[in-house]
C-alpha positions as CSV (number, residue, x, y, z in Angstrom):
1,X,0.0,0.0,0.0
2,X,1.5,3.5,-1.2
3,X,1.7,6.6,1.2
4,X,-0.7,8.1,-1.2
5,X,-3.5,5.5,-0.9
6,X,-2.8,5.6,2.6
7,X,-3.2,9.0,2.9
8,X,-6.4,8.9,0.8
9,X,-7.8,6.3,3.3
10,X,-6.9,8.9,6.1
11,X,-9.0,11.4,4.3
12,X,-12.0,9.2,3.5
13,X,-12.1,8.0,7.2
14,X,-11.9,11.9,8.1
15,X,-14.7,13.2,6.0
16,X,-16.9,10.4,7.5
17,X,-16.1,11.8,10.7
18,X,-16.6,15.1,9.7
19,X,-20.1,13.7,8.0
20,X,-21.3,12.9,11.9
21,X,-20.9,16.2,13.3
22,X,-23.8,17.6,11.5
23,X,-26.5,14.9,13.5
24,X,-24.1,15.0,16.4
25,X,-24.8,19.0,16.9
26,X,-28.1,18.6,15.9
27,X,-28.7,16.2,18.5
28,X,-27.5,19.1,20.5
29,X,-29.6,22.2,19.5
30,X,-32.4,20.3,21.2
31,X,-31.0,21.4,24.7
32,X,-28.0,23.8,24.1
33,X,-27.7,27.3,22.4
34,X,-25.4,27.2,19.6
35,X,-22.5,29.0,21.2
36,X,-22.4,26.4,24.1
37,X,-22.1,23.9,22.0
38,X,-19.1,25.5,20.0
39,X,-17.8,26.5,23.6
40,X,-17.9,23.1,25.1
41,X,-16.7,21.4,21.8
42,X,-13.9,23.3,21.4
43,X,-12.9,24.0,25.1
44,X,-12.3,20.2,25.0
45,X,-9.9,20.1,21.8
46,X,-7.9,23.1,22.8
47,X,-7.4,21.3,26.8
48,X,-6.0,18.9,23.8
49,X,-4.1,20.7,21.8
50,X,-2.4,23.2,23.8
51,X,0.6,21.4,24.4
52,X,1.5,22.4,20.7
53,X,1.3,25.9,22.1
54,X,4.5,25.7,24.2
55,X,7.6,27.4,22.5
56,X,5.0,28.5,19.6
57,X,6.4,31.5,17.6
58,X,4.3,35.1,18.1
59,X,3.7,35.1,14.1
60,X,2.0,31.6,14.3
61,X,-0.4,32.4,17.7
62,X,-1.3,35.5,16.0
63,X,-2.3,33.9,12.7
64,X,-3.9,31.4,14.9
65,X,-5.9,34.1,16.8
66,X,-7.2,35.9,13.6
67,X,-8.0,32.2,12.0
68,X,-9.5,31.4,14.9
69,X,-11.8,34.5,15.2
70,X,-13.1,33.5,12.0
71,X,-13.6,30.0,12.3
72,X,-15.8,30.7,15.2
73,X,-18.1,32.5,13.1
74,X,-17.9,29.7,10.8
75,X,-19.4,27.3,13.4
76,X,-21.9,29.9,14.7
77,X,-23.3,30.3,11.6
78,X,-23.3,26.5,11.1
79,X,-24.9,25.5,14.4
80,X,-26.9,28.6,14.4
81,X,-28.9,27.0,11.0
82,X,-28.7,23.8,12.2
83,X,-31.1,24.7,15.0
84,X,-33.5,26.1,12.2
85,X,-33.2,23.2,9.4
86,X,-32.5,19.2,8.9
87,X,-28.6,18.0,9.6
88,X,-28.5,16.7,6.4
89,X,-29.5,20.1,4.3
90,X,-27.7,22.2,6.5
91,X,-24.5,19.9,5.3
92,X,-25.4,20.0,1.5
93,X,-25.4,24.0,2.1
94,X,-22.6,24.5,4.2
95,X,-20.5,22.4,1.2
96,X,-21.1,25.0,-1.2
97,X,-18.2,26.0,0.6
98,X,-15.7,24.0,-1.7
99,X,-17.1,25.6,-4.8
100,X,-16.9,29.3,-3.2
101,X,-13.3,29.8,-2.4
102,X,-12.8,29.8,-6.2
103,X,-16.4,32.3,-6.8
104,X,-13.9,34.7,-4.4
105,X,-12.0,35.8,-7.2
106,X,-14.8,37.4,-8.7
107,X,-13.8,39.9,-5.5
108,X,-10.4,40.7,-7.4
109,X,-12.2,41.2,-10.8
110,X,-11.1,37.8,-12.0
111,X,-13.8,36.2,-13.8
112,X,-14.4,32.7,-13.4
113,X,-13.4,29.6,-15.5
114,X,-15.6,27.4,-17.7
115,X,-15.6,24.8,-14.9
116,X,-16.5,27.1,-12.3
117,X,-20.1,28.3,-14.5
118,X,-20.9,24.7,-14.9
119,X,-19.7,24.1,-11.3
120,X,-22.2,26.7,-10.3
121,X,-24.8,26.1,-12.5
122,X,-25.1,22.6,-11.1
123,X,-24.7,23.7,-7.8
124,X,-28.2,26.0,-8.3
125,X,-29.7,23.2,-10.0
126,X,-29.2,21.2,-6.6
127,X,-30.5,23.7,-4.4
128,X,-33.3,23.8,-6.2
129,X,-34.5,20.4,-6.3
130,X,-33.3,20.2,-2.2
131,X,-35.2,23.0,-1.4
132,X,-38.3,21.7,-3.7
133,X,-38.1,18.3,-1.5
134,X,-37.8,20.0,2.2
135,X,-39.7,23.0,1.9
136,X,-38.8,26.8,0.9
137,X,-35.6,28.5,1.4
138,X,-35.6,29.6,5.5
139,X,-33.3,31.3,7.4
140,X,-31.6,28.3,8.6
141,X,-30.5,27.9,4.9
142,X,-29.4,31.4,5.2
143,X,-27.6,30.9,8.1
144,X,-25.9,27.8,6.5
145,X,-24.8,29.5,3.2
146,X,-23.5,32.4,5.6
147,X,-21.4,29.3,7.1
148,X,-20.5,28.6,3.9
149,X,-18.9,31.9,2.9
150,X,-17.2,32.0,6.1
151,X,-15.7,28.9,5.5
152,X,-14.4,29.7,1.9
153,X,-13.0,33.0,3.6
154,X,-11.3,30.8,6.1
155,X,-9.8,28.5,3.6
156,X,-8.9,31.3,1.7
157,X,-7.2,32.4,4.6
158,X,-5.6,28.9,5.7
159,X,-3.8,29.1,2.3
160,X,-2.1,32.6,3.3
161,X,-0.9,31.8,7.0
162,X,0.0,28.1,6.4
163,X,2.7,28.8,3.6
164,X,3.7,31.2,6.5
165,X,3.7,28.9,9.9
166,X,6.5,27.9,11.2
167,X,5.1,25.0,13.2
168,X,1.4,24.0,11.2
169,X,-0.1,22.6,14.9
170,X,1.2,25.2,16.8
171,X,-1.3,27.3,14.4
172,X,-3.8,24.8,14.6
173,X,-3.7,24.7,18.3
174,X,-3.9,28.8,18.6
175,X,-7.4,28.4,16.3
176,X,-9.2,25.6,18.3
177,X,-8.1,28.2,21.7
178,X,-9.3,31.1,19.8
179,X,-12.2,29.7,19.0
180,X,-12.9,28.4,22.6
181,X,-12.4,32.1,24.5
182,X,-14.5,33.5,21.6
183,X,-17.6,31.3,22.5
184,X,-16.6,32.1,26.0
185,X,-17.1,35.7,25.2
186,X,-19.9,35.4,23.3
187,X,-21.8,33.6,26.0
188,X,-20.7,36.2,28.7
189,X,-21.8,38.9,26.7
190,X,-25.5,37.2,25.8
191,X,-26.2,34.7,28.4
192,X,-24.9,36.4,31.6
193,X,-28.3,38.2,33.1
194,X,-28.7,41.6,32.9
195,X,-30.7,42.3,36.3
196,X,-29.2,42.6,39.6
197,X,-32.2,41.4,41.0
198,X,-32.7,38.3,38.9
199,X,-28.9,37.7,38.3
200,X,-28.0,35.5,41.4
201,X,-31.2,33.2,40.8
202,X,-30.6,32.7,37.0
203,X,-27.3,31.8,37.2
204,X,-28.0,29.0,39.5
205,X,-30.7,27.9,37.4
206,X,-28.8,28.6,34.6
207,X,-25.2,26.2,35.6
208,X,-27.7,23.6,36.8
209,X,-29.3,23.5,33.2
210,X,-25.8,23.5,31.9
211,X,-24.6,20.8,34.2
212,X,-27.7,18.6,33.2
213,X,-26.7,19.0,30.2
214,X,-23.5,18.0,29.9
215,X,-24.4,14.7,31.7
216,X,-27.0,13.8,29.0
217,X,-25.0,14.6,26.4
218,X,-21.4,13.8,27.7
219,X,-20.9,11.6,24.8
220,X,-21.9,13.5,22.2
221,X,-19.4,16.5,23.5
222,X,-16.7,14.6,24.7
223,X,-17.1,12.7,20.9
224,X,-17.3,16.1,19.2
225,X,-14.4,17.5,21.3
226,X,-11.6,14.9,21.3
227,X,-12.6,12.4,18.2
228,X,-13.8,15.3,16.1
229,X,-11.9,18.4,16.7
230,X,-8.4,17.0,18.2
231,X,-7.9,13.7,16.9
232,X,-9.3,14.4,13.1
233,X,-7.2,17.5,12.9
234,X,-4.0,15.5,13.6
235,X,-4.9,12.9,11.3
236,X,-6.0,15.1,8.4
237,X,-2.7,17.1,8.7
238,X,-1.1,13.5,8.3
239,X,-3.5,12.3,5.2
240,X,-3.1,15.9,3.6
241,X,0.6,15.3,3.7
242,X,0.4,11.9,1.5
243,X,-2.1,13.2,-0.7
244,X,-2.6,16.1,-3.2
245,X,-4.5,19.2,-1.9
246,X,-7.2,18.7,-4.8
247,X,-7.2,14.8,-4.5
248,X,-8.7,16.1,-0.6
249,X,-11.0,18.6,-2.0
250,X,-12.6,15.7,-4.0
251,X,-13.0,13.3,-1.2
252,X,-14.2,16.3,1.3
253,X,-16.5,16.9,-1.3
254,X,-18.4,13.7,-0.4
255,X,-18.8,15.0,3.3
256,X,-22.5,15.8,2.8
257,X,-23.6,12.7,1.8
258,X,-22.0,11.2,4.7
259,X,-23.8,13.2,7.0
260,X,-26.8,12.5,5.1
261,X,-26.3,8.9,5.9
262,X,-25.5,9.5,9.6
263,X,-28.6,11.8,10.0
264,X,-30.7,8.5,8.5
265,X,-29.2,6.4,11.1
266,X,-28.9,9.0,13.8
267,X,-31.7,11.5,14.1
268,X,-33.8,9.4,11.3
269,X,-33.8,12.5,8.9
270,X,-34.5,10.9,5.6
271,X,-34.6,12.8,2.0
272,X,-36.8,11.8,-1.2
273,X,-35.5,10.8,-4.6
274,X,-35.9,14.5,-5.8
275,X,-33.6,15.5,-2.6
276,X,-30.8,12.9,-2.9
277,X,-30.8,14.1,-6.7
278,X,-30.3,17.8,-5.3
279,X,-27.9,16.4,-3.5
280,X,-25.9,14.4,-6.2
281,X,-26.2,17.4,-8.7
282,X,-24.4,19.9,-5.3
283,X,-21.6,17.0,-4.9
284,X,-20.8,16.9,-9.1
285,X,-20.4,20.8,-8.7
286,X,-18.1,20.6,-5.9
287,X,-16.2,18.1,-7.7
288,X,-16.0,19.8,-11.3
289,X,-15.1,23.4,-9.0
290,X,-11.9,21.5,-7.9
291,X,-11.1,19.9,-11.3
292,X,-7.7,20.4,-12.8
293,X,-7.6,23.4,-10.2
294,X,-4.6,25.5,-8.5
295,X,-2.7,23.3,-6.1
296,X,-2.9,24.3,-3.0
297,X,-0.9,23.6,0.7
298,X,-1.6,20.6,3.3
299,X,-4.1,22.0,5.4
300,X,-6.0,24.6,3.9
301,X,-9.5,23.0,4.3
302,X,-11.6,23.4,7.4
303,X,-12.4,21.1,10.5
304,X,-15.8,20.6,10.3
């Protein structure tokens, strides 16, 4: 067995992983506010990853910061629709975000290639039949194609700051923190009571809903946080590095229909024939987007 194909079986067991997250979180919007779950999920993978921190250059923590600032928006957006819509649309949405990062030179004044149009058009022609099969366009849709812009801003990004790091986890590490003290700060901001008078009784009530919480769905964190986050970053850095950047678009492209699968099995979402053919039409225009494209470095796609 090559290093490539072994890196390509790294990648394949990755996107399936990254395929349960979507019923995984959903699972969670029944009891948790979105930035808790990005809080708890992340505050896990950075208790992780912060060894990598230690001796970490300034350039790489502050790429990681700004990243990381970013990517939390990513997920907000994410979860945030995922509260609103099915686990399995939400993912066919949030793809899109493979055939954006190239739509972003339309930014610069750079007009897209023929393989991007049809890319597109068959994108649109997915949306279309998913949206005919699970109702009308909602904001949860909106909220998951504002995920997806994020994310092709992000990996826009990664491309930058990667060919820059001088230690890739040490980078990797300063995002998953970043993205933990952001959710921090986002639930201070929003969640603490406002009321001296109330303040002292909600919180209670408030930490003993938490705590509940995190008891009932221990699993589903503590899977999201350390299998998810931690371990799948490590081993996608390792496929990445046997594999060619677009031979990882391709296969990442594939990671909506494996949370389509998961949701079946999971949440027991299920789509018609009419949605799985939105669905297969979204796929083929992530796929043709990434055909014969740029190269790009190990890494630059996001943890989903």
């Amino acid at each position: 067995m090559t290093h490539q194909f072994r890196g390509i079986l790294a990648l394949l067991l990755v996107t399936l992983v990254w395929g349960t997250t979507f019923p995984a979180m959903k699972d969670l919007t029944a009891y948790f506010a979105p930035a808790w779950i990005i809080f708890i999920r992340f505050f896990v993978a950075a208790v992780l990853l912060a060894p990598f921190l230690y001796k970490a250059g300034r350039d790489d923590l502050v790429s990681g910061g700004l990243l990381g600032v970013l990517l939390f928006f990513c997920f907000l957006f994410q979860v945030e629709g995922l509260a609103l819509t099915s686990s399995n649309r939400n993912a066919f949405i949030c793809g899109l975000s493979v055939l954006m990062v190239p739509l972003l030179g339309l930014v610069g004044g750079k007009l897209p290639e023929k393989r991007i149009a049809l890319a597109l058009l068959l994108a649109l022609s997915g949306l279309t039949a998913l949206c005919w099969d699970g109702g009308p366009w909602g904001l949860g849709d909106t909220y998951a194609l504002m995920s997806a812009v994020a994310f092709a801003l992000y990996i826009r990004m990664m491309e930058f700051y990667t060919r820059r790091a001088s230690r890739l986890m040490a980078l990797t590490a300063a995002q998953i923190v970043t993205v933990a003290l952001c959710a921090a700060i986002w639930l201070l901001a929003r969640d603490v009571p406002r009321t001296a008078i109330d303040a002292a009784l909600d919180q209670a009530n408030d930490w003993t809903y938490i705590a509940h919480g995190l008891r009932q769905y221990a699993v589903n964190l503590l899977y999201l946080g350390v299998v998810a986050t931690a371990a799948i970053i490590s081993l996608q850095s390792w496929g990445q590095a046997r594999a060619t950047a677009n031979e990882a678009a391709v296969i990442y492209s594939f990671e909506p229909a494996a949370a389509a699968f998961f949701a079946f099995f999971w949440l027991a979402e299920s789509m018609t024939a009419r949605g799985w053919l939105g669905g297969a039409l979204l796929i083929t225009g992530m796929i043709v987007s990434q055909w014969n494209a740029a190269p790009r470095p190990a890494a630059v796609l996001a943890p989903e």
